[in-house]
C-alpha positions as CSV (number, residue, x, y, z in Angstrom):
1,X,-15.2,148.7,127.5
2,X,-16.7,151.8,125.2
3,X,-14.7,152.8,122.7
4,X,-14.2,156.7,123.4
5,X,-13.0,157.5,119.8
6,X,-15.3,156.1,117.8
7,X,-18.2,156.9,119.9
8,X,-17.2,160.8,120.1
9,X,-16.7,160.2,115.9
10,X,-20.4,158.9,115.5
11,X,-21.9,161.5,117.6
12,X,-20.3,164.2,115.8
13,X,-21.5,162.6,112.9
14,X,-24.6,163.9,113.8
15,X,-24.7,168.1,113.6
16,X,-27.3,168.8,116.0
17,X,-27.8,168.0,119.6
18,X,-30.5,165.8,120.3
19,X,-32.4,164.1,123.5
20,X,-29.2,161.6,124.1
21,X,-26.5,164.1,122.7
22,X,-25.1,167.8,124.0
23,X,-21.5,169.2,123.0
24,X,-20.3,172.0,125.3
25,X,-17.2,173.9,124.4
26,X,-15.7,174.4,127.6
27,X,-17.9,173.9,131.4
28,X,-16.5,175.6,134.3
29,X,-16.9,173.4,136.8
30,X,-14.3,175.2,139.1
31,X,-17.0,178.0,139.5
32,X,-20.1,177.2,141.5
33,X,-22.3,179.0,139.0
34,X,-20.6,176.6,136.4
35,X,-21.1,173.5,138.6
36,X,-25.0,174.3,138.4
37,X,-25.3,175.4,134.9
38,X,-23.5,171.7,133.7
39,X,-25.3,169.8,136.1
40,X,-28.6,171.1,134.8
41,X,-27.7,169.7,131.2
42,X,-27.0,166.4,132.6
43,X,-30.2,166.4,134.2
44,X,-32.0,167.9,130.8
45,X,-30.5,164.8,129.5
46,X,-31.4,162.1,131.6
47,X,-35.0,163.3,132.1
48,X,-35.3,163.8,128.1
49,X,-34.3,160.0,127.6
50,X,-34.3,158.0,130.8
51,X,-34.0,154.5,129.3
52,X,-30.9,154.9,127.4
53,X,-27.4,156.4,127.3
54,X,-27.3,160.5,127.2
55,X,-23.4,161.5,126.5
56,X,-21.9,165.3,127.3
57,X,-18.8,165.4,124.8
58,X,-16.9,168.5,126.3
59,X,-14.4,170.9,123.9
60,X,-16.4,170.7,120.4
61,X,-17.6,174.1,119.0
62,X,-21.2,174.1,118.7
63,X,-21.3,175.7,115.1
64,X,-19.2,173.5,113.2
65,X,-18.1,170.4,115.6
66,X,-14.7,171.6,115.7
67,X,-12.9,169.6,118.1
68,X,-10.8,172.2,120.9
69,X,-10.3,170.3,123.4
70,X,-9.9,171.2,127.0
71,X,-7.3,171.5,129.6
72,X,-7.9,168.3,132.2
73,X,-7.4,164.7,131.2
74,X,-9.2,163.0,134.5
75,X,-12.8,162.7,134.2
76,X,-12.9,162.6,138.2
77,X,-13.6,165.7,138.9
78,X,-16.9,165.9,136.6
79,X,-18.0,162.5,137.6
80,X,-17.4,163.1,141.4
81,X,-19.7,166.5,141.3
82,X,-22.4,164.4,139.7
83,X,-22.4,162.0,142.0
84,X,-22.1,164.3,144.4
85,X,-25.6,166.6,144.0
86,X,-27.3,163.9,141.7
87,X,-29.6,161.0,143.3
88,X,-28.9,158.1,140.5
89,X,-24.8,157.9,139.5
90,X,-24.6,159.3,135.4
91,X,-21.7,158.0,133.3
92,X,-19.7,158.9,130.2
93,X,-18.8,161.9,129.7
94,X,-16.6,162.6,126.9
């Protein structure tokens, strides 16, 4: 089992996104315009580094890594419209 704590610390550790590393302050998913938008940055991410790990950590301000959190606790939702419109299942999001 990953260790969602430490893993969010040691990617913040690193300022600037990267090919197996995006931080999004907030995703809409509830909006279909939203939906499409996030689901193109998991698909930047696995096609930038398709034999490892990519990670999304959601509610971090871009500038400054600020953690804001976000307003749902059950990853469901995000993982169920992934697997929904996306051929090959992704997993962790953050």
């Amino acid at each position: 089992m990953i260790n969602k704590r430490l893993l969010v610390k040691n990617l913040l550790a690193h300022n600037d996104e990267n090919s197996f590393y995006d931080k999004k302050r907030f995703i809409a998913i509830g909006e279909k315009e939203g939906k499409a938008k996030f689901l193109k940055h998991v698909c930047a991410l696995a096609n930038s580094n398709p034999k490892n790990n990519s990670f999304i950590v959601v509610g971090v301000e871009d500038e400054d890594n600020t953690i804001v959190g976000v307003d749902f606790f059950d990853d469901s939702k995000i993982q169920n419209l992934v697997n929904a419109y996306l051929g090959k299942p992704a997993h962790h999001f953050l």
